[in-house]
C-alpha positions in Angstrom: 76.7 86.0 133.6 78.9 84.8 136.7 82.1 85.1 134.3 81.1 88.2 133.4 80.6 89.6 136.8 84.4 88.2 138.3 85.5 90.2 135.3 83.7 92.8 136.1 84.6 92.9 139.5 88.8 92.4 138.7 88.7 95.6 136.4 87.2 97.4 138.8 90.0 96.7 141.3 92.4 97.2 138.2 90.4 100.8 137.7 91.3 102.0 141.5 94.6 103.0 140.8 95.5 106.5 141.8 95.6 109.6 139.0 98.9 110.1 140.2 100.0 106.6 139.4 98.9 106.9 136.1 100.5 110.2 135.4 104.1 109.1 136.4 103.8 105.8 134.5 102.5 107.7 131.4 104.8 110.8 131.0 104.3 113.2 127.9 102.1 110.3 126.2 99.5 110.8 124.8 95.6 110.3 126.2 95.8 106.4 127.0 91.9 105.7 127.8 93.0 101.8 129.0 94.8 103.5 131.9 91.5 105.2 133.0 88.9 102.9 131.9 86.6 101.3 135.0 85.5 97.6 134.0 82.5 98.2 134.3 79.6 95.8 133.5 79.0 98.1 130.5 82.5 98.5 129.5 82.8 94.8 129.6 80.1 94.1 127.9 80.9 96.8 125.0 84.6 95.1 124.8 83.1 91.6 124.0 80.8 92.7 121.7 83.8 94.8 119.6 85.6 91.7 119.8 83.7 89.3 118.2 82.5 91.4 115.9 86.1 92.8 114.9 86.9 89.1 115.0 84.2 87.6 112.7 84.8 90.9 109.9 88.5 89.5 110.2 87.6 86.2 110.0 84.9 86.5 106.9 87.4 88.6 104.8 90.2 86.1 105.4 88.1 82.5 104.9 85.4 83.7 102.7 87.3 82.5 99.4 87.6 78.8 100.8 84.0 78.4 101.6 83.1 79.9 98.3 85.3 77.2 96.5 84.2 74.5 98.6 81.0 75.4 97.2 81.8 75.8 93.6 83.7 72.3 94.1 80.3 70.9 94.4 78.3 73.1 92.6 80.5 72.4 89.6 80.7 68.6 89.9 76.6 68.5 90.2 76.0 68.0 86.0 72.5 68.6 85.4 70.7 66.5 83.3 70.5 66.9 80.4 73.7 69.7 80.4 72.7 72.8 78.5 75.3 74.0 76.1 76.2 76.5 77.9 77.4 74.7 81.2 81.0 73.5 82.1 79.9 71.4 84.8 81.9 67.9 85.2 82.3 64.9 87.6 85.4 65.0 89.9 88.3 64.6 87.8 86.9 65.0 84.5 86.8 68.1 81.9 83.9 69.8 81.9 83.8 72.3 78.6 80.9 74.3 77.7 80.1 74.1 73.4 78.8 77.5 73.2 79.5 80.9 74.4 77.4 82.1 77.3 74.2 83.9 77.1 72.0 85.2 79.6 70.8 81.8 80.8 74.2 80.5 81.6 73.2 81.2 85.5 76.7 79.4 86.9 79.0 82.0 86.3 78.3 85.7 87.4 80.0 88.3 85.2 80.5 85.4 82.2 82.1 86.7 79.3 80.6 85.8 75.7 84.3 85.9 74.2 85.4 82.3 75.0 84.1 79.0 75.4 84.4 78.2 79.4 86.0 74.7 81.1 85.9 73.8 84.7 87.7 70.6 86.1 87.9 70.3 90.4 90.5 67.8 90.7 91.0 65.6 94.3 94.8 65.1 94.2 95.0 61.6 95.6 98.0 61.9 93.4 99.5 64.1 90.8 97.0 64.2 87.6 98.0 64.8 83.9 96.2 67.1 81.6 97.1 66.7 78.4 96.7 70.0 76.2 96.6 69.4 72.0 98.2 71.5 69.3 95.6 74.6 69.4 97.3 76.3 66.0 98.3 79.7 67.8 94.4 79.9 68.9 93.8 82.0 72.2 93.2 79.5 75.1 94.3 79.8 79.0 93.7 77.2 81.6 94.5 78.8 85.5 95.4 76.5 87.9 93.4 77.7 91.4 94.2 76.7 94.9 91.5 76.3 97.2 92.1 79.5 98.6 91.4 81.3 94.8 94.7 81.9 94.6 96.0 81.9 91.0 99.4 79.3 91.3 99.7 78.8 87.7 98.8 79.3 83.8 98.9 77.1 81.5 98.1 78.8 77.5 99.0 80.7 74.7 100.7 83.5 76.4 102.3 81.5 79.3 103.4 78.2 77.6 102.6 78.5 74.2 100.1 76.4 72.0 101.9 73.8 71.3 100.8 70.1 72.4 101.5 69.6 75.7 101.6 67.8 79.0 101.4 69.4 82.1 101.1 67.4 86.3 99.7 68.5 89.2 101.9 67.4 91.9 100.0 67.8 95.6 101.6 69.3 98.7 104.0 66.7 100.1 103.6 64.0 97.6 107.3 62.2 96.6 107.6 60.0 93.5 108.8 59.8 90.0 107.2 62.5 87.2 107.0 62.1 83.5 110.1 63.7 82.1 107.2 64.6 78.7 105.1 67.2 81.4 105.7 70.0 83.0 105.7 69.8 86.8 103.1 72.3 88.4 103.2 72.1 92.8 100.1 73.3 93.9 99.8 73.6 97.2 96.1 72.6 98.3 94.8 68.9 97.8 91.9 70.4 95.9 92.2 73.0 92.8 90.1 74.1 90.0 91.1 74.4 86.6 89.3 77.4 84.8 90.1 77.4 81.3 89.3 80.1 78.4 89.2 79.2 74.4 88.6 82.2 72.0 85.2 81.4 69.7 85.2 84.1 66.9 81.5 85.3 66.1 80.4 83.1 63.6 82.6 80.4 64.1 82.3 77.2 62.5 82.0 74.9 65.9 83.0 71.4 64.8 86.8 71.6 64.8 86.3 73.7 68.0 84.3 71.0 69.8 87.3 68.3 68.4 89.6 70.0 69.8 87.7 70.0 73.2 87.7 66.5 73.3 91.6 66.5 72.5 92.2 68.1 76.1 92.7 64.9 78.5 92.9 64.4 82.1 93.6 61.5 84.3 95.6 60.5 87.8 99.2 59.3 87.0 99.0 55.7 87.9 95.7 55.8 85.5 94.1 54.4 88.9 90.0 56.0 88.3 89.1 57.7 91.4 85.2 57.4 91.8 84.9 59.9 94.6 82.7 62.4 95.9 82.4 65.5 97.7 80.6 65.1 101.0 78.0 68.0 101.4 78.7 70.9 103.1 77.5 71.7 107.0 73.4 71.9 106.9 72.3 75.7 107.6 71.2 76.9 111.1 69.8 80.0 109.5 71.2 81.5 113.1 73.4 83.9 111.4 76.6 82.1 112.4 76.2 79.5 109.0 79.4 81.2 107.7 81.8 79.6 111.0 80.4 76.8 110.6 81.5 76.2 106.9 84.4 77.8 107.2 85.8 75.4 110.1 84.4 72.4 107.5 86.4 73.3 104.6 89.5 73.9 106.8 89.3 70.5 107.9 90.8 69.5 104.3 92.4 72.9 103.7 95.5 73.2 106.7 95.8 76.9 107.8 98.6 78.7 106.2 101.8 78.8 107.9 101.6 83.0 107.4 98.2 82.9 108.7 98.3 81.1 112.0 99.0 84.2 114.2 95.5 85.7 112.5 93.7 82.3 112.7 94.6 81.9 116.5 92.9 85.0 117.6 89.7 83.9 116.0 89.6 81.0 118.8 88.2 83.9 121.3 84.8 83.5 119.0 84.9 79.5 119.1 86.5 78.8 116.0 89.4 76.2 115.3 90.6 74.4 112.2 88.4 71.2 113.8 85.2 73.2 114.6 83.1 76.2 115.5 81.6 75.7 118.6 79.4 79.0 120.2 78.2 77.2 123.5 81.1 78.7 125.9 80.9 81.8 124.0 79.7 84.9 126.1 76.6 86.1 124.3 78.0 89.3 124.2 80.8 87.9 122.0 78.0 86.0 119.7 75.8 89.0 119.3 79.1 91.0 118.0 80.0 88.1 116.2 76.9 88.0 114.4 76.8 91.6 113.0 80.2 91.5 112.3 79.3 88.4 109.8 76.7 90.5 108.1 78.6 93.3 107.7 82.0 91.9 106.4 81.1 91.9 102.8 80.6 95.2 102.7 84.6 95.6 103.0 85.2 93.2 100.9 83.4 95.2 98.3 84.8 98.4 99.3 88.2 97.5 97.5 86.7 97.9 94.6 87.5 101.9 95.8 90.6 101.1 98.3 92.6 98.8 95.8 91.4 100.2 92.4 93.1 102.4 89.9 90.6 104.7 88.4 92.1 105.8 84.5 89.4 107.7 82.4 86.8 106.5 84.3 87.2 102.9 84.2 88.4 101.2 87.7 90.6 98.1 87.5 92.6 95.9 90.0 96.0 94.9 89.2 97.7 91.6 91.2 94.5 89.4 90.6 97.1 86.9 90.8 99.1 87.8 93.7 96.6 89.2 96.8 99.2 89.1 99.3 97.7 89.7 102.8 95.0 92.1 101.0 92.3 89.2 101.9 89.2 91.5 101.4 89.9 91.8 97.5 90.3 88.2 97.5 86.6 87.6 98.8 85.9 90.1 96.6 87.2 88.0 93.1 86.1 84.8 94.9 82.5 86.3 95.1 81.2 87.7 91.6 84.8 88.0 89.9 85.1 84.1 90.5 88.0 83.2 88.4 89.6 86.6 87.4 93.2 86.2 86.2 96.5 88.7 86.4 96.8 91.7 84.2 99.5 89.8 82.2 96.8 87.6 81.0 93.9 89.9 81.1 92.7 93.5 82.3 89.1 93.5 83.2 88.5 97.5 83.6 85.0 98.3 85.0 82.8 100.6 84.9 79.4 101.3 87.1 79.0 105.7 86.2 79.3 107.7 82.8 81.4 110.8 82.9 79.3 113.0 84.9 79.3 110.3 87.5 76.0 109.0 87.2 75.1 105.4 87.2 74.6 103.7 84.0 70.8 103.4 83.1 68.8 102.1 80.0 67.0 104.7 80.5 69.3 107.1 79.2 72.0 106.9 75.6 75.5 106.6 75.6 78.2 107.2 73.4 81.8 105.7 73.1 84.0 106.5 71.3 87.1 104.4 70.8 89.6 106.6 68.6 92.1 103.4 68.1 91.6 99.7 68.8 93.0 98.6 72.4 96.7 97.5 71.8 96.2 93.5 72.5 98.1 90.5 71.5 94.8 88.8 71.8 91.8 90.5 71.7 89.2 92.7 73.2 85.6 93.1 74.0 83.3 95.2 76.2 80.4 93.3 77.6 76.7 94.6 79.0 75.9 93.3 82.4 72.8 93.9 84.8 73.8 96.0 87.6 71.3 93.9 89.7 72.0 89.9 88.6 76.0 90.6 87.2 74.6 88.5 83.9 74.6 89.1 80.9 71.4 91.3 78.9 68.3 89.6 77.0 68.0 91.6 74.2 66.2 91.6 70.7 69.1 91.1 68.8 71.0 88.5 70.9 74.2 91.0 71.5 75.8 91.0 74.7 79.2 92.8 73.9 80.9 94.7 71.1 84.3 93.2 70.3 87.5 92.8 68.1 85.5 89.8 66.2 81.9 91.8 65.9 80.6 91.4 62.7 79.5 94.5 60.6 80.6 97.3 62.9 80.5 100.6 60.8 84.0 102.9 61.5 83.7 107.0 61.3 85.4 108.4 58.2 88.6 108.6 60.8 88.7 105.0 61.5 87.9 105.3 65.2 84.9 103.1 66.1 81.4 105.0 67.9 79.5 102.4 70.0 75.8 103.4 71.2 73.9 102.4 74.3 70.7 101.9 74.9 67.6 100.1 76.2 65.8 100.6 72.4 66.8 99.9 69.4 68.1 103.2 67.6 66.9 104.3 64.2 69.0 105.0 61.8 71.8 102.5 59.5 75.4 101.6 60.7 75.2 102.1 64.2 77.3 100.1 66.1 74.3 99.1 69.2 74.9 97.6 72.5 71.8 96.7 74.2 71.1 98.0 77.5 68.3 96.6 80.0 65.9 99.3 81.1 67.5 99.9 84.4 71.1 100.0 86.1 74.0 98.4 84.1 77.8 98.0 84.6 80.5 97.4 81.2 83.4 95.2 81.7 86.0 96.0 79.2 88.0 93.0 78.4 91.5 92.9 77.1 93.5 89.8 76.7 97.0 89.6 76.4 97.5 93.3 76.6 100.3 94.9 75.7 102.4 98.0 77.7 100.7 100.8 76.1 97.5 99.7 78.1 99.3 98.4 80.9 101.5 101.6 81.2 98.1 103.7 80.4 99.6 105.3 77.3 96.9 103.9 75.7 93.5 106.1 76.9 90.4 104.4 77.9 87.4 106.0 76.1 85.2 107.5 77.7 81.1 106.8 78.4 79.3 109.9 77.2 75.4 110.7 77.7 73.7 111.9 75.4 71.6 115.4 75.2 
């Protein structure tokens, strides 16, 4: 309270300059309130409570990706025992591949698709490691290379390098040495990634070659050396609403600040963070109470993007550069969050949709019509997936459907070829109709389309619509 009060006290000798003064030094300018403005104790206090809160909304939307992976790092490396089907959990190092397609207990990943079988491998780069791809026969698969920032650095699959057997190194930032001339070098530039690979299941798929060629896909350091480490656990929680510094200073500790970033991450000092610590105890409380409601309310721009950043096309809102964020840090806390793992639209469009075509959220409580008149233009293939508005999972339903697809079994076409999907909570009566199950309350669709060609990318190609039904 002293400090406060010398500052207090300066500002108001600062605030006794003459009106004339001020006019002469600010000619034909416009209304310049710093140049008027008493420090007063209230103004003071005001200005430290802005500051940290403008400083900790800044500070979330920036480092909110690398505490999310830090957590997924160990999250992911936890394998439960025993590891249901569905899970792509694995040790450090290792492959982790799930052997069937998710469902609505597959809790790890929000959003999950039901398209592809899912693997997950968080590699510590002591030294470059080798992953070893087999011949996948022109089958769909992608594995994207993540920094611990979840920043997309590099593909490796069907579209990018091919199917082909392959080998492919990670090399870590600053590491010198000898490669393989058989494998393609890939720099990442964090000591920590995550591989998040994708292999197309068609419905009704016979597993067994599948799961073989799981197995084919190897991984290991390139002196063969076996690394038996862990993770160390993340900082305990307070529960004092400044958890989120305290994480964040952690998993900088291993993850340097960007050069590009250092004139953002300086500023963020004023609120008693560095890349060694966050310490509050010199902090003004003034700064800590701004600081705290700036941490709760940060997310809320993060999710706003989904508005800012989003191109809206027939009612369907997509983000392109999924692997390219630039300095737009609050969509990247937004895919960190429940769009963990999205990829760029070269690989993948993921357009969304929350409202029908009057606007109105999505509910099982009402019918829905689409009405696709041609099949998306893909090199891959498509699908359009029911998620709970509330959890982001995927829907229980009688019939065990969770999307409608290029590989759905027994969908019945109109007389003009175009395909009529219906959605709903129940069941309706009636034979050949195409039924997506809704829950009874809010929903979202994700319409999936891998390897899209440039009749969708271009928008040529029209979305369709999501009618309600009279």
């Amino acid at each position: 309270m002293k400090k406060l009060n010398l500052i207090a006290q300066a500002m108001l000798l600062t605030g006794a300059l003459s009106a004339s003064t001020i006019a002469v030094a600010n000619p034909g300018g416009y209304q310049d309130p710093i140049l008027t403005m008493q420090g007063t104790p209230d103004v003071i206090k005001k200005g430290l409570d802005v500051d940290g809160y403008s400083s900790a909304v800044s500070a979330w939307n920036w480092g909110y990706p690398i505490v999310r992976m830090e957590q997924v790092a160990r999250e992911y490396t936890n394998v439960p025992s025993p590891k249901p089907a569905t899970s792509y959990r694995a040790p450090l190092n290792q492959i982790g591949w799930a052997t069937e397609l998710a469902t609505p207990a597959a809790k790890d990943m929000p959003t999950a698709n039901n398209d592809t079988l899912y693997m997950s491998s968080v590699i510590q780069l002591n030294e470059p490691y080798v992953l070893t791809v087999p011949d996948l026969h022109d089958r769909y698969y992608v594995v994207d290379v993540f920094n611990m920032w979840q920043e997309l650095e590099h593909y490796i699959g069907r579209r990018a390098t091919g199917t082909k057997a392959g080998k492919f190194v990670f090399v870590p930032p600053g590491w010198k040495g000898k490669l393989p001339a058989d494998a393609t070098a890939l720099y990442v530039s964090t000591n920590k990634i995550w591989l998040w690979g994708r292999m197309r299941v068609s419905e009704g798929e016979n597993m067994t070659p599948i799961h073989e060629l799981q197995k084919a896909f190897k991984l290991q350091s390139l002196s063969g050396k076996v690394y038996h480490d862990t993770l160390p656990p993340m900082p305990a929680l307070k529960n004092d609403g400044l958890d989120f510094l305290r994480q964040l200073s952690f998993a900088m500790q291993s993850n340097p600040v960007k050069p590009q970033d250092k004139g953002l991450f300086g500023q963020f000092s004023r609120m008693g963070l560095t890349d060694k610590e966050f310490d509050e105890r010199n902090i003004s409380p003034a700064v800590l109470e701004g600081v705290k409601r700036g941490l709760q309310d940060a997310p809320n721009v993060a999710v706003s993007t989904l508005v800012s950043t989003s191109q809206v096309r027939d009612g369907w809102s997509y983000v392109r550069g999924l692997d390219d964020f630039g300095y737009n840090y609050p969509l990247r806390s937004l895919v960190a969050g429940p769009y963990l793992g999205g990829q760029g639209e070269k690989e993948a469009v993921y357009p969304i949709r929350y409202n029908d075509k009057d606007n109105n959220p999505l509910s099982g409580q009402n019918t829905y019509t689409i009405n696709l008149v041609t099949q998306p233009p893909v090199n891959a293939f498509w699908s359009i997936t029911m998620y709970d508005a509330d959890t982001k999972m995927l829907v229980e339903n009688p019939v065990n459907r969770y999307k409608v697809g290029s590989d759905t079994k027994g969908l019945a076409k109109e007389k003009d070829g175009s395909l009529k999907i219906v959605i709903s909570h129940e069941k309706p009566t009636g034979k050949d109709v195409n039924w997506l199950p809704a829950p009874e309350h809010n929903f979202y669709l994700l319409f999936r389309m891998y390897q899209p060609k440039e009749a969708v990318m271009d928008g040529s190609w029209k979305l369709p619509e999501v009618v309600k039904d009279n």
